[in-house]
BALOBA-1460 file (C-alpha; in Angstrom, 3 decimals):
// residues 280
<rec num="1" residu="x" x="77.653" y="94.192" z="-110.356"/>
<rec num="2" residu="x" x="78.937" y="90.609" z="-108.841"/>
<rec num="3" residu="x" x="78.013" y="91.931" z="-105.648"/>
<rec num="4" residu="x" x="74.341" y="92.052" z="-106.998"/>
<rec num="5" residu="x" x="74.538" y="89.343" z="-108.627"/>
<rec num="6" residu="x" x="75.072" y="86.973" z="-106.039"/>
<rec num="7" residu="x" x="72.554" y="89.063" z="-103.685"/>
<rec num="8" residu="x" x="70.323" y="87.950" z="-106.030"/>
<rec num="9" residu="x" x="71.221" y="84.512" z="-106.021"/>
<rec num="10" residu="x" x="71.138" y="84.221" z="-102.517"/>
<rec num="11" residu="x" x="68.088" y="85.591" z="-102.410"/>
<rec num="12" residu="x" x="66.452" y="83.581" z="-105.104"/>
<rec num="13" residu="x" x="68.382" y="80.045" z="-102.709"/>
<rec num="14" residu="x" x="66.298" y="80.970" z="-100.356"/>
<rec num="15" residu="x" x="62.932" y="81.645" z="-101.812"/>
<rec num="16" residu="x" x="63.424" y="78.128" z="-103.948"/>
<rec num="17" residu="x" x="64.130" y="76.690" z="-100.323"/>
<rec num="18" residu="x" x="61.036" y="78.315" z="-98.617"/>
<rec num="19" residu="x" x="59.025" y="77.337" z="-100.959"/>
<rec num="20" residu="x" x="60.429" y="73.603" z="-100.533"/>
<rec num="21" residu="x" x="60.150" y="73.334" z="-96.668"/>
<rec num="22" residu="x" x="56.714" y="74.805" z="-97.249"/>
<rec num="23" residu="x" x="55.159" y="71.680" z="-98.854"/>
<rec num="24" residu="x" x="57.837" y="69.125" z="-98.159"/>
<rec num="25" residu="x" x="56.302" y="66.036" z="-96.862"/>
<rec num="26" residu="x" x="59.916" y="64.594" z="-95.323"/>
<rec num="27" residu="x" x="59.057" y="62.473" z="-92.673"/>
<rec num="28" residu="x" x="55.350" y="62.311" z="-92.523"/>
<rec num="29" residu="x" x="53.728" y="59.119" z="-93.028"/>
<rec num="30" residu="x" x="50.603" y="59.044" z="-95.481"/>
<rec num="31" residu="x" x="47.321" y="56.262" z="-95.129"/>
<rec num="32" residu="x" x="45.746" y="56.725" z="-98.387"/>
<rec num="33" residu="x" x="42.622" y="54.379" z="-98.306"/>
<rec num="34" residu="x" x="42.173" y="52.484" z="-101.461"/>
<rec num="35" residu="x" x="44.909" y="54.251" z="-102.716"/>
<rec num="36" residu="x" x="45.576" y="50.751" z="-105.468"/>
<rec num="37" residu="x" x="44.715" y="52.360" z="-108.581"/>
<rec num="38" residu="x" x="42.894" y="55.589" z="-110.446"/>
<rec num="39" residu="x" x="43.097" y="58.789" z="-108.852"/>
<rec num="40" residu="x" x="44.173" y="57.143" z="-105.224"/>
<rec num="41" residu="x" x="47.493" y="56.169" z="-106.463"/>
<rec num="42" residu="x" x="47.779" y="59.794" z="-108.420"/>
<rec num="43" residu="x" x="47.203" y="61.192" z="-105.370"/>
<rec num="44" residu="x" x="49.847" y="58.627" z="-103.506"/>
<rec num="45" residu="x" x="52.424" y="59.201" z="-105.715"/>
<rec num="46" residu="x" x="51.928" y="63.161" z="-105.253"/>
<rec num="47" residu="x" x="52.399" y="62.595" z="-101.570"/>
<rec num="48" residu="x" x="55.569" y="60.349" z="-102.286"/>
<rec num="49" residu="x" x="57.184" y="62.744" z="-104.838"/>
<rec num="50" residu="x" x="56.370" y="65.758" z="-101.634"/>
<rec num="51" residu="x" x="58.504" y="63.019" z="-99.482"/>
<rec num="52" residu="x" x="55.990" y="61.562" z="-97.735"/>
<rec num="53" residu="x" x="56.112" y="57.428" z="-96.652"/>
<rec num="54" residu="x" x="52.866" y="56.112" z="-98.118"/>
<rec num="55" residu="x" x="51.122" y="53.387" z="-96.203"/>
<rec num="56" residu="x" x="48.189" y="52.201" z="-98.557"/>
<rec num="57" residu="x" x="45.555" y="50.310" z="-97.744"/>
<rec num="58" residu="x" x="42.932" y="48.069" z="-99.746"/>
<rec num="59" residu="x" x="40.372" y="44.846" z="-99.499"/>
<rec num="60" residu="x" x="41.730" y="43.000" z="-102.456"/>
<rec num="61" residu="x" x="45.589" y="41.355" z="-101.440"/>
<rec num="62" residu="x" x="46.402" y="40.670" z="-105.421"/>
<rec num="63" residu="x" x="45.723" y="44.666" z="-106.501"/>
<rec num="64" residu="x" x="47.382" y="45.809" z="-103.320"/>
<rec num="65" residu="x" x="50.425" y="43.377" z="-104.056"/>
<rec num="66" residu="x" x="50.422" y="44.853" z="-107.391"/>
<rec num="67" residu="x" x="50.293" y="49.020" z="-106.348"/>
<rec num="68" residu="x" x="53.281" y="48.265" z="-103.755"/>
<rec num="69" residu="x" x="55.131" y="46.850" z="-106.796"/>
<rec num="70" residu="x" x="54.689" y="50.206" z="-108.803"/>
<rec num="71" residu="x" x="55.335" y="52.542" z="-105.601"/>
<rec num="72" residu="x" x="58.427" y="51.008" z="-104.513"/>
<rec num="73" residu="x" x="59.701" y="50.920" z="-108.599"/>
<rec num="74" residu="x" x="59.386" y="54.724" z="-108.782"/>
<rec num="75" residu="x" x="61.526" y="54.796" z="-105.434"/>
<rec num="76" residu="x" x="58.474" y="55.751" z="-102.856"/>
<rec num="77" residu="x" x="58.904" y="54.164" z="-99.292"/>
<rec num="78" residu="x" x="55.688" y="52.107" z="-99.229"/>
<rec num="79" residu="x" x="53.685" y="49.403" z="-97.312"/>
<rec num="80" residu="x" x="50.018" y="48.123" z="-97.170"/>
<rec num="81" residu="x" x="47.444" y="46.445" z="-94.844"/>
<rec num="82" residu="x" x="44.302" y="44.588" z="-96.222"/>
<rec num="83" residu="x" x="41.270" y="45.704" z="-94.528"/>
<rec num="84" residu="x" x="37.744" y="47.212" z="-94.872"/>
<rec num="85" residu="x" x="37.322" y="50.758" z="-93.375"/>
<rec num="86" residu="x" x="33.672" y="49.934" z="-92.658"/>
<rec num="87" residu="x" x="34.618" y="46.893" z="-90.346"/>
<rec num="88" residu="x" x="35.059" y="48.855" z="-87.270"/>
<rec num="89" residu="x" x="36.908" y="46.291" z="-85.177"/>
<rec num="90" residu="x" x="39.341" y="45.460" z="-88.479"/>
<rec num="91" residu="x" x="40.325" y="49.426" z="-88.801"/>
<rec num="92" residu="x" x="40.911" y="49.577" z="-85.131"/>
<rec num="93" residu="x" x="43.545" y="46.779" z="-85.508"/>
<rec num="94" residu="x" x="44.827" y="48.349" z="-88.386"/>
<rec num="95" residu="x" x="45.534" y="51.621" z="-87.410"/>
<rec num="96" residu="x" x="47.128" y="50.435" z="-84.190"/>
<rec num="97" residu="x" x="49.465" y="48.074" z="-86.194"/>
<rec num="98" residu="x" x="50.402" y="51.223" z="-88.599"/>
<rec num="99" residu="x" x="51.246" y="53.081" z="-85.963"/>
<rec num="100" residu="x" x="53.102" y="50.196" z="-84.230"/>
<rec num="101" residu="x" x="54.980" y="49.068" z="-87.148"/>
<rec num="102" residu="x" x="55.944" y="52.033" z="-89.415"/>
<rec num="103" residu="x" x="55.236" y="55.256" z="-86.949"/>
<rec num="104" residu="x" x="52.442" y="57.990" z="-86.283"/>
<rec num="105" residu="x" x="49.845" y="58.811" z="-88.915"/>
<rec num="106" residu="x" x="50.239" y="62.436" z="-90.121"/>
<rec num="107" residu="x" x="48.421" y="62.600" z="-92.785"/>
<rec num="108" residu="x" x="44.936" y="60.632" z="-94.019"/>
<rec num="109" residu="x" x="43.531" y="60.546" z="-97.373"/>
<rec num="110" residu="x" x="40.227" y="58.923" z="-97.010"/>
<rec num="111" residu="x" x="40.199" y="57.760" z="-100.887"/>
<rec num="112" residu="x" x="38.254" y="54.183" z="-100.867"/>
<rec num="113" residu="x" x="34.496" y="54.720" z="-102.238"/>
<rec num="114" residu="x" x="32.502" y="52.417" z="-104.405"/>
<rec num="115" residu="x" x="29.226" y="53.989" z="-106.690"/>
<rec num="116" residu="x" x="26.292" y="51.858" z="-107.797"/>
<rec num="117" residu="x" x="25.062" y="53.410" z="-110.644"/>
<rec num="118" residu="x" x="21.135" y="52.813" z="-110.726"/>
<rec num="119" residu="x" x="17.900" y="54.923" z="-110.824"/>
<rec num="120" residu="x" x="16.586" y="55.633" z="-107.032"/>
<rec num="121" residu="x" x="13.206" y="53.393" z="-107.810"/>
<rec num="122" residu="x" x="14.511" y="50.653" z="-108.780"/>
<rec num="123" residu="x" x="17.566" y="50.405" z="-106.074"/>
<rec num="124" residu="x" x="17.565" y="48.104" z="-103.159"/>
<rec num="125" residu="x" x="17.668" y="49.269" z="-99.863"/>
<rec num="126" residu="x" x="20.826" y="47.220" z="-99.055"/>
<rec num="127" residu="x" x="22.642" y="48.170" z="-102.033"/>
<rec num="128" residu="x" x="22.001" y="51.863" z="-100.766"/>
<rec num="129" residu="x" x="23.182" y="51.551" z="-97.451"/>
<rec num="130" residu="x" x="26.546" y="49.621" z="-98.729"/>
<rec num="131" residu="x" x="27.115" y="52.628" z="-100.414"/>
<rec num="132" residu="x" x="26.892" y="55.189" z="-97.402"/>
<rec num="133" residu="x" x="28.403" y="52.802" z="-95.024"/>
<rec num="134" residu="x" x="31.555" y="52.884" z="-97.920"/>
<rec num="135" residu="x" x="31.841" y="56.417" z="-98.947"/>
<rec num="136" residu="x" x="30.690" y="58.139" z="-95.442"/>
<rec num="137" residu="x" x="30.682" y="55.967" z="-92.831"/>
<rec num="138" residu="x" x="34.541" y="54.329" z="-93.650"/>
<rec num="139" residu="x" x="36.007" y="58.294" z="-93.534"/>
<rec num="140" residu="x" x="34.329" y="59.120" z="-90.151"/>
<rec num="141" residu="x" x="35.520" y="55.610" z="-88.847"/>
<rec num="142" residu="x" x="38.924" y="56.138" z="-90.047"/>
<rec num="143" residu="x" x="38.892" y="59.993" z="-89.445"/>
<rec num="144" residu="x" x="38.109" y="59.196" z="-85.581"/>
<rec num="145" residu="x" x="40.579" y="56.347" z="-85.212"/>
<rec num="146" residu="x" x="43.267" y="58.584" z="-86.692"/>
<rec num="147" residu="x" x="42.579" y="61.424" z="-85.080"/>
<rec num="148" residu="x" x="42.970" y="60.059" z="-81.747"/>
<rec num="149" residu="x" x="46.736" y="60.177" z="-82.376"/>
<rec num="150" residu="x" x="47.010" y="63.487" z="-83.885"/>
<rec num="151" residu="x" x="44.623" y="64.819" z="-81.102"/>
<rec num="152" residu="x" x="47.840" y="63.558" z="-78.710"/>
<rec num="153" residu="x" x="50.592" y="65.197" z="-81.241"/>
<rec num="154" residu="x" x="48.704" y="68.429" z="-81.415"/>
<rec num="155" residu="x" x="48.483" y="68.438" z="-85.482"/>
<rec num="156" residu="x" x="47.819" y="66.138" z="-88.474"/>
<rec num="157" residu="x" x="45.997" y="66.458" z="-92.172"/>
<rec num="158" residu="x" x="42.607" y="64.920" z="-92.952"/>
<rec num="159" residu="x" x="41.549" y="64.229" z="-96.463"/>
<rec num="160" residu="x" x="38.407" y="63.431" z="-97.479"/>
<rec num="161" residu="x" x="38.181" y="62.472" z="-101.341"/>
<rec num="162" residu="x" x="34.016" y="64.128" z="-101.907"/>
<rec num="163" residu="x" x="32.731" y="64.572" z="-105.721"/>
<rec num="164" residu="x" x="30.977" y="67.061" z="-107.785"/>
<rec num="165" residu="x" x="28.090" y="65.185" z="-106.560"/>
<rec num="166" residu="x" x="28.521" y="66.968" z="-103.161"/>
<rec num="167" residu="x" x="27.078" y="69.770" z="-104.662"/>
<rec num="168" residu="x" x="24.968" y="68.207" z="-107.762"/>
<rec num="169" residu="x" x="22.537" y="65.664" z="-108.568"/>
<rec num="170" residu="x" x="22.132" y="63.596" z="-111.548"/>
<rec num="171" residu="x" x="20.634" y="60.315" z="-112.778"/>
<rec num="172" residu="x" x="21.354" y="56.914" z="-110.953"/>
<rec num="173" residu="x" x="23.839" y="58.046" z="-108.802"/>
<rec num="174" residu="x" x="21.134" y="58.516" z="-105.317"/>
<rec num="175" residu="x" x="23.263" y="56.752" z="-103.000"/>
<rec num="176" residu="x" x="26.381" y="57.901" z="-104.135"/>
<rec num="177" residu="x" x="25.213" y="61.744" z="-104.142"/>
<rec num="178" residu="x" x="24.193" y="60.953" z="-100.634"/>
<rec num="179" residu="x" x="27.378" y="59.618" z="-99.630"/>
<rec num="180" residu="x" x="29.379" y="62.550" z="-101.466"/>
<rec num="181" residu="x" x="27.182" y="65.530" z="-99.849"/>
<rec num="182" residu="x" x="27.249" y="63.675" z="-96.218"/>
<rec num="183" residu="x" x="31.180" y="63.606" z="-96.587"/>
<rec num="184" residu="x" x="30.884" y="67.318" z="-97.451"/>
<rec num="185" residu="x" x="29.643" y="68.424" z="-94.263"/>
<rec num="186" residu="x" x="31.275" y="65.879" z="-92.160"/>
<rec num="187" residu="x" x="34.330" y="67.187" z="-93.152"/>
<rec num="188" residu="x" x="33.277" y="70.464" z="-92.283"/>
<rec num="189" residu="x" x="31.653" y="69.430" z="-88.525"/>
<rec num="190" residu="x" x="35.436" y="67.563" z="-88.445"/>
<rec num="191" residu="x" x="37.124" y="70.921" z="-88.863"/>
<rec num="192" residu="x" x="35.170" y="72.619" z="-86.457"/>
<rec num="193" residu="x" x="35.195" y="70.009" z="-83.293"/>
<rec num="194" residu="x" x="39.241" y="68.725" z="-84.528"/>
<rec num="195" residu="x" x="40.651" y="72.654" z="-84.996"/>
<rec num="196" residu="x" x="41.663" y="73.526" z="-81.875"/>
<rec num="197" residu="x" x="44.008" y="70.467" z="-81.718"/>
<rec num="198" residu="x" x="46.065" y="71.841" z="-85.175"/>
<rec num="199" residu="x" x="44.181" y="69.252" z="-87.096"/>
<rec num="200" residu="x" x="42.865" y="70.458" z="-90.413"/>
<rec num="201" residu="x" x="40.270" y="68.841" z="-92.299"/>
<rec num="202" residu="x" x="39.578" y="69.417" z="-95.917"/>
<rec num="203" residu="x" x="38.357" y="67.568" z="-98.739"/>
<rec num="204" residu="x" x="39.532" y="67.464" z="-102.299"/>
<rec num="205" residu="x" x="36.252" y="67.353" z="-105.224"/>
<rec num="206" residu="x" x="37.668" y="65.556" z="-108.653"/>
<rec num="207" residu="x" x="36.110" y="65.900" z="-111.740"/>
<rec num="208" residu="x" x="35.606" y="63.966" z="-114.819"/>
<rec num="209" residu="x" x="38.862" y="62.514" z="-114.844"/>
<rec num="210" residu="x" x="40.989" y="60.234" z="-117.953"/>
<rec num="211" residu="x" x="41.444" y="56.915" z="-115.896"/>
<rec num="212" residu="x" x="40.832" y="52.709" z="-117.066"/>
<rec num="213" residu="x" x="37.447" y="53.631" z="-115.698"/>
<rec num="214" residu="x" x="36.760" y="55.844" z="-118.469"/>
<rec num="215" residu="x" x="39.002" y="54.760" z="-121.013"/>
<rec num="216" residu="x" x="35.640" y="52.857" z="-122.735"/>
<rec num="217" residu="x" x="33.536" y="56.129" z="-122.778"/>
<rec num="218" residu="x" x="36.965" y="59.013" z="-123.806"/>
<rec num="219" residu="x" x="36.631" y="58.264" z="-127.417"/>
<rec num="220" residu="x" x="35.557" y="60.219" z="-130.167"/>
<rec num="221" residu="x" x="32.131" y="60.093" z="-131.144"/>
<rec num="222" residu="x" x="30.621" y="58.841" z="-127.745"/>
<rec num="223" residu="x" x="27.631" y="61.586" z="-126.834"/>
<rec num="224" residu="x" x="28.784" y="61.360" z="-122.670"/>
<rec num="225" residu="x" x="32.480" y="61.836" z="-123.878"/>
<rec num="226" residu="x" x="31.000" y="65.015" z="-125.786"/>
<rec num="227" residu="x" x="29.071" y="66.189" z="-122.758"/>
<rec num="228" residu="x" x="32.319" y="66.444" z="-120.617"/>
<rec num="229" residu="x" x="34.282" y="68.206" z="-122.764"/>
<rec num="230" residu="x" x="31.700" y="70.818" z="-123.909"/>
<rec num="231" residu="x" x="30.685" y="71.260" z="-120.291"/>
<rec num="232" residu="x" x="34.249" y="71.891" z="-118.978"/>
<rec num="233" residu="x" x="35.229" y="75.171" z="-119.755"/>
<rec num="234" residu="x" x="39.089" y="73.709" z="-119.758"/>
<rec num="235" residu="x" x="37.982" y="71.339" z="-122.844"/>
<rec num="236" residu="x" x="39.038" y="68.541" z="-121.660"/>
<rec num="237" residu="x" x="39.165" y="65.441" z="-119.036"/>
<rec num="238" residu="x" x="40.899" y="65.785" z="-115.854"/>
<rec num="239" residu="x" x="44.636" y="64.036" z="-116.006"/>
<rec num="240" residu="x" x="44.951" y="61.946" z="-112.899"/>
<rec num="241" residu="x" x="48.365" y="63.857" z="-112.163"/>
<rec num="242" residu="x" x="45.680" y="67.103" z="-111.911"/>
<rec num="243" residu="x" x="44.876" y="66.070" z="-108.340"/>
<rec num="244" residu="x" x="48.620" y="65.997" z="-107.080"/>
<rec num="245" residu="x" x="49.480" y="69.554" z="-106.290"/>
<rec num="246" residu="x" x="46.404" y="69.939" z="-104.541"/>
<rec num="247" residu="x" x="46.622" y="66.631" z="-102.250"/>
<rec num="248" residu="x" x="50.347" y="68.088" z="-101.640"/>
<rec num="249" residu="x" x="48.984" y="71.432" z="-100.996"/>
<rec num="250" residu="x" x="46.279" y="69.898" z="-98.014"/>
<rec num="251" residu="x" x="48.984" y="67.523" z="-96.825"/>
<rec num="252" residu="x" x="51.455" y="69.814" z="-95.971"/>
<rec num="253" residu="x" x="52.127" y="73.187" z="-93.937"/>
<rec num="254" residu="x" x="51.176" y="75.544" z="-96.578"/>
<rec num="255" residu="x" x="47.560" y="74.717" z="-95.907"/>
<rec num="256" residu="x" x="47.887" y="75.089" z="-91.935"/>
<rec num="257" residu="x" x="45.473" y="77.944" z="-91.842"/>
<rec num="258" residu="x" x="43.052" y="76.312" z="-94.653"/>
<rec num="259" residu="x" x="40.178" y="74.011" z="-92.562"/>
<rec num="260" residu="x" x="36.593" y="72.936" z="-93.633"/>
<rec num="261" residu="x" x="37.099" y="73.257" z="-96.998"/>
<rec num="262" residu="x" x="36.480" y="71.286" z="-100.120"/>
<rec num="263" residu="x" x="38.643" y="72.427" z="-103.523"/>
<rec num="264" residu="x" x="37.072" y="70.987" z="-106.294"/>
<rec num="265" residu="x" x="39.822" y="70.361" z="-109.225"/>
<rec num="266" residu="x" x="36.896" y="69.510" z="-112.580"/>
<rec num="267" residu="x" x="38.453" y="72.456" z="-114.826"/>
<rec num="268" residu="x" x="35.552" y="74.806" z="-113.863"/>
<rec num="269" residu="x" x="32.260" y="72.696" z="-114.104"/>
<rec num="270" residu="x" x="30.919" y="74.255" z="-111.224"/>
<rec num="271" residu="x" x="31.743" y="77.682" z="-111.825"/>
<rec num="272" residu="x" x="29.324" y="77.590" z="-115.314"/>
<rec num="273" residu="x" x="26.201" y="76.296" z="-116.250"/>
<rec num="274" residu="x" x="27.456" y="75.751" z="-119.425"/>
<rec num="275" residu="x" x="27.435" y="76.822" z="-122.851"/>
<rec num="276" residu="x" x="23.980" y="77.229" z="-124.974"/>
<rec num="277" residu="x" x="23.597" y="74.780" z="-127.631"/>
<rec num="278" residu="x" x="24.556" y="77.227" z="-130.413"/>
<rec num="279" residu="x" x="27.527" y="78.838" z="-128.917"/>
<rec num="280" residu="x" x="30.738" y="77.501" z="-130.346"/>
């Protein structure tokens, strides 16, 4: 009977320890773009808890000041670089410097985006093309930069942060859907040239998620808070901790066989087209 016991014990050691080496981040570095706030530093601090060293970066010196404060209080090895991923010459100096200063880039989580919320008529052309040059053009600067390196190493983990509206439309959002479903397939085109070097390239689709963004609209009574949670067949907004397991899960070796694909964590919006008005 002790004899079995401690078979199972053993055994049990070294599933628990499997299972840890599988989607331990020890000694990878991290680049999480606009990884400052929301569901950027949810997804940081995921990659920190899995082991990683986090190296954030962000266009506003006070907020990034203020995330490096937060990381380093929870006990995550962190640093930061100010610069816009659109600015070509700026990333290029950037990455180099990472890679100088704290070590190769294993892992990218192209995270910054902006959305300007406004019906397509009435948009200016400008305003549209600040959006795609944000939200697609940043990832495939950054995604080419980095890659470089991991095209050298044979192996690294791309990231792109894409939305429901990679797959749906919806009112005032034209540039940003645009943006969201041209990151979709870049990621995929990524995969495909990037594969043969051990690189995989996925991309992670959030939800309706509980953040300071939304805080104004998540209260009781508000029609577009009642929308969300009717249309989500979990009942509820997404918690910004959600998004962890799956950045983890993209980041690290249990996902070395996973490539081109985006998981979209929204608590089954786009599995339903929802419920009838007079179902309960």
């Amino acid at each position: 009977m002790l004899y079995l016991l401690k078979h199972f014990v053993t055994i049990v050691i070294f599933q628990m320890k499997y299972l840890m080496d599988l989607f331990s981040l020890k000694n990878k570095r991290a680049v999480i773009t606009g990884g400052t706030h929301g569901l950027g530093m949810a997804m940081a601090e995921g990659l920190g808890r899995a082991g990683a060293e986090l190296v954030i970066t962000s266009t506003t010196p006070s907020k990034l000041e203020e995330a490096l404060k937060h990381y380093r209080s929870e006990g995550y090895q962190a640093s930061g670089y100010i610069f816009d991923v659109t600015d070509e010459k700026a990333a290029v100096l950037n990455v180099n410097k990472i890679e100088k200063e704290v070590g190769p880039i294993d892992i990218l989580v192209n995270n910054a985006g902006i959305i300007k919320r406004e019906l397509a008529l009435d948009m200016e052309v400008d305003d549209f093309r600040r959006v795609i040059d944000v939200d697609l053009v940043g990832p495939f600067i950054m995604s080419k930069l980095v890659a470089k390196g991991m095209v050298e190493r044979k192996g690294g983990k791309i990231i792109n942060i894409c939305s429901m509206m990679s797959e749906l439309g919806r009112n005032n959002v034209s540039a940003y859907a645009a943006a969201k479903g041209g990151l979709k397939m870049l990621t995929r085109n990524l995969a495909t040239e990037w594969a043969r070097y051990n690189i995989q390239v996925n991309g992670i689709g959030p939800g309706y998620f509980a953040t300071s963004q939304t805080a104004p609209i998540r209260v009781d009574g508000n029609p577009f808070n009642e929308f969300i949670i009717n249309r989500t067949p979990t009942g509820r907004w997404g918690n910004p901790e959600d998004l962890a397991g799956t950045v983890v899960f993209l980041a690290s070796g249990a996902s070395d066989f996973v490539n081109g694909q985006i998981v979209y964590v929204d608590g089954g919006i786009l599995a339903t087209i929802g419920k009838p008005a007079n179902e309960k």
